[in-house]
Structure formats: C-alpha cells, structure tokens
C-alpha positions in Angstrom: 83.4 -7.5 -51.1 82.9 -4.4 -48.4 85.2 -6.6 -46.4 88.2 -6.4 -48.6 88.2 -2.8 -50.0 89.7 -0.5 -48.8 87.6 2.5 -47.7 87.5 5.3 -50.1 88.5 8.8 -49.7 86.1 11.5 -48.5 85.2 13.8 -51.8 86.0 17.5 -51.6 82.2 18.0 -53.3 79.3 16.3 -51.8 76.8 18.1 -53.9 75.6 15.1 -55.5 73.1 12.9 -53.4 74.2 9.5 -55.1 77.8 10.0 -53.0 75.9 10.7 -49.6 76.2 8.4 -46.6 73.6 5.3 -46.9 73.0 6.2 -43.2 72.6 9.6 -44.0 70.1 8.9 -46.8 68.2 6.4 -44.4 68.0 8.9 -41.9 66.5 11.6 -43.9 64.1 8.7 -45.1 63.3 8.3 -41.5 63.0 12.2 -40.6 60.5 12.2 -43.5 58.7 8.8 -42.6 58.1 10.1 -39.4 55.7 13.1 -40.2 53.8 10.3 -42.4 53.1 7.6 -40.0 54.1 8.2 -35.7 54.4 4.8 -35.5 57.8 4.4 -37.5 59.1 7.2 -35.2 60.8 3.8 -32.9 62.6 2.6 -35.7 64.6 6.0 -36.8 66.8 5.3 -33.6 68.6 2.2 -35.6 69.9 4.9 -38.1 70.6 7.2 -35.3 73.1 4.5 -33.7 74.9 3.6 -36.8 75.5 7.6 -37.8 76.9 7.5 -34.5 79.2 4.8 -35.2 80.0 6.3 -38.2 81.6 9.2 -36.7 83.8 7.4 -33.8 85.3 5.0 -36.6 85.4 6.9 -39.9 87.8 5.0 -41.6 86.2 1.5 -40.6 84.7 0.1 -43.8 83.4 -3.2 -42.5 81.9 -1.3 -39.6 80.0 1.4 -41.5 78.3 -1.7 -43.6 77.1 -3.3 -40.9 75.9 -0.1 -39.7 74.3 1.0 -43.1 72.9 -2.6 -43.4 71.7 -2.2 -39.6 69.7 0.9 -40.7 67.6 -0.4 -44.0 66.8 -3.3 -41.9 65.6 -1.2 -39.2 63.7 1.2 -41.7 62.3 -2.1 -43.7 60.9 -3.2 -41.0 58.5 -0.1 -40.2 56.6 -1.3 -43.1 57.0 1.8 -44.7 57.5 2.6 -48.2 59.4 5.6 -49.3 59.9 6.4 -52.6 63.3 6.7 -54.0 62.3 10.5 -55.2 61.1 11.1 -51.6 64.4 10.3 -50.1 66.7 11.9 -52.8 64.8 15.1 -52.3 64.9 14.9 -48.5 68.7 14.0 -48.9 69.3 17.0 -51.3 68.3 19.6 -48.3 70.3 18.5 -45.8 73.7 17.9 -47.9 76.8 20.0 -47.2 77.2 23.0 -49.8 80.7 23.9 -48.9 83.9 22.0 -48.3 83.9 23.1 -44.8 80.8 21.4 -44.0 81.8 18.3 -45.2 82.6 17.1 -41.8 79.0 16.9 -41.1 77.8 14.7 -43.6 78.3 11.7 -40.9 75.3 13.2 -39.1 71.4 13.8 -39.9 70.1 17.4 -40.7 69.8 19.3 -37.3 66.1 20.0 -36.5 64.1 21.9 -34.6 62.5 19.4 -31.4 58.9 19.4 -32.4 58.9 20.1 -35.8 57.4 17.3 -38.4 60.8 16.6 -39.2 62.1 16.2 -35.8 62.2 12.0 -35.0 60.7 12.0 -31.6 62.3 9.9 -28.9 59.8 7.4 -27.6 59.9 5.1 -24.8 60.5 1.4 -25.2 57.1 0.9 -23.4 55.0 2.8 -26.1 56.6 1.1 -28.9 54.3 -1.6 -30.9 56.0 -5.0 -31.4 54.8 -5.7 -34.8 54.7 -9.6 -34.9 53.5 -10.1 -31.8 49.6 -9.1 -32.3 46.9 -10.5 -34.1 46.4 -10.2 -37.7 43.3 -10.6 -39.9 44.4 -13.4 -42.9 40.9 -14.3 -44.4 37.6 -14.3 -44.3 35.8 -17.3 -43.0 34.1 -17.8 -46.5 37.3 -17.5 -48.4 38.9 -20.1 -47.2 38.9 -24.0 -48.6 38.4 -26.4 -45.5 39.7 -29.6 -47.5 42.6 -27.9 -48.7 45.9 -26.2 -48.0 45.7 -22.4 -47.9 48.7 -20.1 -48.3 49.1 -17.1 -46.9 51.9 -14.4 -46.3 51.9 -12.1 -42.8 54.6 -9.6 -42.5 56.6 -11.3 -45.4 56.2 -14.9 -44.0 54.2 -17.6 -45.8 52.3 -19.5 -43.7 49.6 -22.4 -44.8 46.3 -22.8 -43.3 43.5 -25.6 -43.1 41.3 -27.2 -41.1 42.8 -29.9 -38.6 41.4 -32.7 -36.7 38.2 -31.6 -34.8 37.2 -28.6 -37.1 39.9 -26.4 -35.8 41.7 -24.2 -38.0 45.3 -24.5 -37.8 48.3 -22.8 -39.5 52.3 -23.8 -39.6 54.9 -22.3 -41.9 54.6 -22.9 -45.4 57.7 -24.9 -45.1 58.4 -29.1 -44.4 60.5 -29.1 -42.2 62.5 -32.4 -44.4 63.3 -30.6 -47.5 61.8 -27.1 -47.2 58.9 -27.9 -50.0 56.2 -25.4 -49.7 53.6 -27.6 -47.6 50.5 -25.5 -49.9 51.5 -27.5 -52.5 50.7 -30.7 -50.3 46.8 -31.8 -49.5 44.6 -32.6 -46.5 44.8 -36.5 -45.9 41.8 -38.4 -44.4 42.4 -37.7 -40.9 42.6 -33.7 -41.6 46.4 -33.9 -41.3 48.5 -31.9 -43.8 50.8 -34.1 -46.1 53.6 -32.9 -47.8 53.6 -33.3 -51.3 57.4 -33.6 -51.5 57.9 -37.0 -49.2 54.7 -37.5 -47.9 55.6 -36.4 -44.4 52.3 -35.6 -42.7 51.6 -33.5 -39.8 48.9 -32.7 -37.0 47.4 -29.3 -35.8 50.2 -28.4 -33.5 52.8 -29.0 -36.5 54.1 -32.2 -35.2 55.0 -35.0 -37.7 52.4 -37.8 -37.7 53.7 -39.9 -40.4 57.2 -40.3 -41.9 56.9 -43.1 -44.8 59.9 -44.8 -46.5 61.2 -45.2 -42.1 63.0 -48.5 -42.2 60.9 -49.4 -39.5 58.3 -48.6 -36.5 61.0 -48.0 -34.0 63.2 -45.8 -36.8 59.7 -43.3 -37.8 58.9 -42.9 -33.7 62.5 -42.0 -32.8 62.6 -39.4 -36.1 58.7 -38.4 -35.2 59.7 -37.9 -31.6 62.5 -35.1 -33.0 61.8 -31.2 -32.6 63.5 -30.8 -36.3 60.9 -33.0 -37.9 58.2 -30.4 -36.6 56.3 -28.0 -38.7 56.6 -24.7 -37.3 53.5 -23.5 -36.0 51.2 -20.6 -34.7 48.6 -19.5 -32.8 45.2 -19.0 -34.5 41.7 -18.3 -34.3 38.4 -17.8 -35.8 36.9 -14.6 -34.1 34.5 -12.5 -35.8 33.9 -14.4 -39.5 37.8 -14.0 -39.7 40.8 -16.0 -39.4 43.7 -14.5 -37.2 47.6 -15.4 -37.2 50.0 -14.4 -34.7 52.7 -14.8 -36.5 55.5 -15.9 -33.8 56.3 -19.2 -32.9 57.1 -20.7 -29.5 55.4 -21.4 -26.5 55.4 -17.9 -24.8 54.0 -16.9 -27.8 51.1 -18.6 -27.7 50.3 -17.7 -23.7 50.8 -13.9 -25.2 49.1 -14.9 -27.8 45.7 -15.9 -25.4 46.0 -12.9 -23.1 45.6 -10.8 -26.2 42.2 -9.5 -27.8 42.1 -8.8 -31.6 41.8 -5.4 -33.0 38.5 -4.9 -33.5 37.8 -6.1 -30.0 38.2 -2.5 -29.6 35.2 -1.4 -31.3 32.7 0.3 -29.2 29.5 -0.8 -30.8 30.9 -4.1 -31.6 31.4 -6.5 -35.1 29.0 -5.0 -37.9 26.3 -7.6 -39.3 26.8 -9.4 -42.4 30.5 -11.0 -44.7 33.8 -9.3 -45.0 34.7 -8.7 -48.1 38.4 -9.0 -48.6 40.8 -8.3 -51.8 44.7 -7.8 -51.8 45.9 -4.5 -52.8 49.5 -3.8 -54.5 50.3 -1.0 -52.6 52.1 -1.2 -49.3 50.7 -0.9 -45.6 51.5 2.9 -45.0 50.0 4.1 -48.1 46.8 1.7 -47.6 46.5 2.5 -44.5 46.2 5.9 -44.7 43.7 5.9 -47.4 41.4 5.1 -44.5 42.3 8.9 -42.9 41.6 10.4 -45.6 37.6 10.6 -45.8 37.7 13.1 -48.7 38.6 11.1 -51.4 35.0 9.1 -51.4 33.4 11.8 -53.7 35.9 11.4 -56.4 37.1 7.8 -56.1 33.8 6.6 -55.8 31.1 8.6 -55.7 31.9 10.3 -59.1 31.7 6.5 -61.0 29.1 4.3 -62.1 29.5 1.0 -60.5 27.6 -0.5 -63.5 30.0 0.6 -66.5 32.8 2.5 -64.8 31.9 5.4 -66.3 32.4 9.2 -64.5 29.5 10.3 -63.5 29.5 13.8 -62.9 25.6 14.1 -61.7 27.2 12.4 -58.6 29.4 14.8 -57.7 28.4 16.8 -54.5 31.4 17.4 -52.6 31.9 20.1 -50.0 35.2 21.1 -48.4 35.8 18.7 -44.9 36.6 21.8 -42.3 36.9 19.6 -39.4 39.4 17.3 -38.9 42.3 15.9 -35.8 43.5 13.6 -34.0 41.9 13.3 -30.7 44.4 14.7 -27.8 45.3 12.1 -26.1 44.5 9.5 -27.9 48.1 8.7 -29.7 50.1 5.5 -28.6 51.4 2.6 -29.6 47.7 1.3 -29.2 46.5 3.4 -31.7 44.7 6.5 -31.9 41.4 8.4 -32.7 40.3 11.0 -35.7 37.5 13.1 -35.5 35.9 15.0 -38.5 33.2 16.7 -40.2 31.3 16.1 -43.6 32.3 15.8 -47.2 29.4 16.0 -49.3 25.8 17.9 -49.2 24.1 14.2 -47.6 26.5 14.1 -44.8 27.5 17.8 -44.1 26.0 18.1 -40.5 27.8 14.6 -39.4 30.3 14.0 -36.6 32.6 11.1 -37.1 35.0 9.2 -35.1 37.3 6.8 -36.9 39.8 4.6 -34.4 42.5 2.8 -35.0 43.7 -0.2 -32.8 47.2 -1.2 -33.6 48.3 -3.3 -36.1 45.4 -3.6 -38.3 41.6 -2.2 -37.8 40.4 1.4 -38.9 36.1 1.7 -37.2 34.6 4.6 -38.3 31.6 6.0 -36.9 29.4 8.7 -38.4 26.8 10.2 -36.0 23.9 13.1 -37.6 23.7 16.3 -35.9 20.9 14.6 -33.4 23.6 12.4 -32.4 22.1 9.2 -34.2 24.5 6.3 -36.6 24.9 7.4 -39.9 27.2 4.7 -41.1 29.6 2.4 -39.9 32.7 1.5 -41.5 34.8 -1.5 -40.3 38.1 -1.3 -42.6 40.8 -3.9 -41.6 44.9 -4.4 -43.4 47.4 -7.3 -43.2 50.9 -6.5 -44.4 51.6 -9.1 -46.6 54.9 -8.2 -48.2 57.3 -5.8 -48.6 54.5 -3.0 -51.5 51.3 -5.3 -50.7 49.1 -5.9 -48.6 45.4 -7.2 -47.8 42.5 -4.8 -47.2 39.0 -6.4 -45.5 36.4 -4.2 -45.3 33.1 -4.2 -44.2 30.0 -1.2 -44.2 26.4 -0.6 -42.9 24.5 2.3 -43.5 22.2 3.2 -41.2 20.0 5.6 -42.8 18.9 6.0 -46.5 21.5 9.2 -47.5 24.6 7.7 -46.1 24.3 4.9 -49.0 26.6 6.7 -51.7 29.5 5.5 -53.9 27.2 3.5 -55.9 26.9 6.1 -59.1 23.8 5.8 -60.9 22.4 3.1 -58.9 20.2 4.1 -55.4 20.9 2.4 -52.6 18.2 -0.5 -51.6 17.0 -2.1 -48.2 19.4 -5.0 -48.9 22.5 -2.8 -49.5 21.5 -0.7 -46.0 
C-alpha cells in the first residue's frame, strides 16, 4: 500500500509525537537504548543510514519505508525491548517547537559526543555477532532422551533429541517436505527423528534416512540423495550439564562453531558443583539481563519473603546502602565486561565482588570477605528465546554459613551450602 500512495505533505505543527518520522522515533529509541545496554550501541547506525536517506530523497515514499522498515529490523534485532512510553517521551524532547525547525525533523536530536545519549560509533571488529556464539538451551536433566524436544533461540525453533550413538543432536523444528513442526514427530528405533506428518525420518546431521510412500528403491535414494530433503541442522554440545546451540546453519558454521569456547568457559574458578536449575521468564533479554547487575534488589525480592508461605517477612530485612559499584576500566567490549561492588546487607557488608559477563549469555559473580576468601558464587546464565522472553539458568554455592540468605524464615543447612 506504501507503494501506491502518494507521499503526504509535511505538517506546519509537529507538536504531536504520533506524526513524527518512524526513523526519527527509532532513533530516539536507539539514543535511549544505548545508555541501557553498550551492546545495542552497533545497531543505532541502521537508523542513522535511513535518516540519512531520508533527507537526500524527501519526497520518495517507497524509499523512506524501506528505510523505516530497515531501522525496526535493525533495532529488533538488538534484543532490546523499549517501551512504547519510553520512546514517545524520548521522541517528545527532541521534536521541533516552531515551524522553522521543521526542517530538522528528518534528523536525530543533536547530542553532546560522550553523553549517555550520544550513540557511540564502534568498530565493526568490536561488534558481537549475535547468532554466531553458543547458547545455553537446557539443562542436561531437563531434557527427554526418547523424545523430540523443542526449543526457540533468538526467535528460531529448533528440536532436540538424542541421535544414534548417544549424541545430542538438533535441526530446525521444521520437515523439510511440508514444513510440520518435526516436535510433534517421535524418536524411531534407530534414534532417528520421524516426522509425524509423512513419516520422513532423519539422522543426526539432518539428512533424510527414510522417505516412505517412494515408488521404489531407486525413486527414495535419488529424493534422499537431494539437499532440499534435508533437515536443517546445527552444531551442538553437551558441555558443563548443559546443552548448547549455535544457532547458524552451514558448514563454516560448524568449523566456527569448534574454534569457539562457551561462555562460562570464561569463568576463572571454573563450573560450580551441583544441577542447574532453569525456568523461562516472560520478560525480555535486556531487562533479565540486567537484573543480574543489580545486586541490590536481593534484600527485597528475596530476602524480605518466606520461601515457605510467601509471606513478607520483615525480621529479614537488613539491607544497607551498596556504596561501591563500576564497571572495571577496561574491561568493556564486545566480549563482555566486568562489575565490581561492595555489600548490601549487615552479613555481607565488608565483601568485594566481581561479577563478569562473557557475551551472549553468562553473568559469574564472585564475592570475596574482607581477608580475601569466597563468599559465594553465583553462576547466572540467559537464552533469548523470543521477541519479551527468555530463559534464565542459574546456579549458587555458598561458601560460608552468612552468605546463605534469601530463604526467609528458613536457615540455611549443610546441604543448601
């Protein structure tokens, strides 16, 4: 329909937010996104472009779409939620008042370089290439060996199960013959996952085994034989009591794939003892995320409640201001970076902790006491499922008797520690 209208005629008063640009408003999101999150700060330069655009061809109605369209995609695919009020408010400040600056409505607020609202240019080496890493998609002990398994990485459903030999293997949820989810399918006899649809069945590598109802042997081998009867599939691992996806396809990416370590490969004192516990949380990745830099929030989200009754508990509250807290000079990349900072209650007030984050997925935290002995260790890890959900693992060992809290009422014992 953009195609075939004809482009409208600039207002006189822009005061309203609702007749803004969409590449203004997805630029202000971005401005705002960026003093969230660094790592969206390589995605603002889509909106950047098409603003550009914008202003060579004003009058170019199919153009501008593409360009607006160009943008949300872009922005989409940071993983970031903004709100709607979020980016109305952000888009209120920077409108034109007067008729005069109506002109520059084709261009982002001008901002000071440095300033939290200032999108930073980074290079093309430091950006992180979001589906090609490693991401956690279950527990070991969640998952059923003699059936299909779906999943969802990065808004792609994938299926998982256990293939010839004990290996775990995954493929699009998706037969390749009529596009039936292949979850909905089982694990024949030889570990090979069958299509409920048809019947097709396929191997580990996604390759079709069987093709019943072929008019003959010579007829299945020639169709079996065909790249577009293969599953799509990717690499995967068990590492750490947790299954991985790499969720590209194709042959480079599974040499990538093998030259790269998981996230938590990253921790210094290694994987913490004991299961993952895993649950899937309907809030985005951003927002869940950063959750897990935000230490202060234990005394009251936990702490404060019973885990017995739910009940507020108010015996349990001993909070003290957190006066220490930073990112680590240095440390910011597309790899990841490092927070350091201080105690939030009376039984950890004298603690230095360290919580890193390695790029896409894991959040370690490290509490050291004053004498420079473990506290507690905190092994937090998040999928991106889809677009306001995600999956949160997480994992904790306390290392000495006061750093056991959350728990209300109920003292912490030698099998919790």
């Amino acid at each position: 329909e953009v195609q075939h209208q004809q482009p409208p005629r600039a207002p006189e008063d822009r005061s309203s937010a609702r007749e803004m640009p969409a590449t203004l408003l997805a630029a202000s999101a971005a401005a705002a996104a960026t003093a969230v999150v660094s790592s969206a700060k390589p995605r603002t330069s889509c909106a950047r472009t098409a603003i550009s655009n914008r202003k060579r061809h004003p009058t170019n109605a199919v153009s501008a779409g593409r360009e607006e369209r160009a943008a949300g995609a872009c922005l989409s695919a940071s993983v970031l939620r903004v709100s709607p009020t979020r980016r109305t408010a952000t888009a209120a400040v920077a409108r034109p008042t007067t008729a005069a600056a109506a002109s520059s409505t084709s261009a982002p607020p001008a901002v000071q370089e440095g300033t939290a609202e200032a999108p930073s240019k980074v290079p093309v080496a430091d950006q992180f290439e979001w589906a090609k890493a490693w991401y956690p998609m279950s527990p070991m002990q969640f998952l059923e060996p003699d059936e299909p398994n779906p999943m969802k990485v990065l808004g792609r459903s994938v299926v998982a199960w256990k293939a010839e030999g004990g290996a775990w293997k995954v493929v699009e949820d998706s037969c390749p013959h009529r596009m039936a989810p292949l979850s909905l399918g089982f694990v024949g006899p030889e570990r090979q996952l069958v299509c409920r649809y048809h019947g097709w069945e396929f191997d580990g590598d996604g390759k079709a085994s069987c093709i019943p109802m072929s008019t003959d042997a010579k007829a299945e081998a020639t169709a079996r034989e065909s790249p577009r009867s293969c599953a799509t599939s990717f690499p995967a691992k068990e590492e750490g009591g947790v299954l991985w996806v790499w969720p590209t396809a194709g042959a480079d990416a599974w040499l990538q794939a093998s030259a790269t370590p998981v996230a938590t490969a990253a921790a210094e004192f290694g994987d913490l003892p004991g299961e993952w516990g895993m649950v899937e949380l309907p809030v985005g990745y951003a927002p869940a995320l950063e959750n897990q830099f935000d230490p202060a929030h234990a005394e009251w989200l936990h702490a404060q409640y019973d885990d017995s009754d739910g009940q507020r508990s108010a015996a349990n509250a001993e909070y003290q201001p957190m006066t220490r807290f930073g990112v680590v000079p240095g440390s910011m990349g597309a790899a990841g970076f490092t927070v350091e900072h201080g105690g939030y209650n009376r039984g950890n007030a004298d603690i230095s902790a360290e919580r890193l984050f390695t790029a896409p997925c894991s959040s370690r935290s490290e509490y050291m006491d004053k004498d420079g002995k473990r506290y507690l260790s905190a092994a937090i890890l998040y999928t991106p499922t889809e677009p306001g959900r995600c999956l949160m693992f997480t994992k904790f060992q306390a290392h000495q008797r006061t750093a056991v809290q959350g728990a209300g009422k109920r003292r912490g014992t030698t099998g919790d520690r």
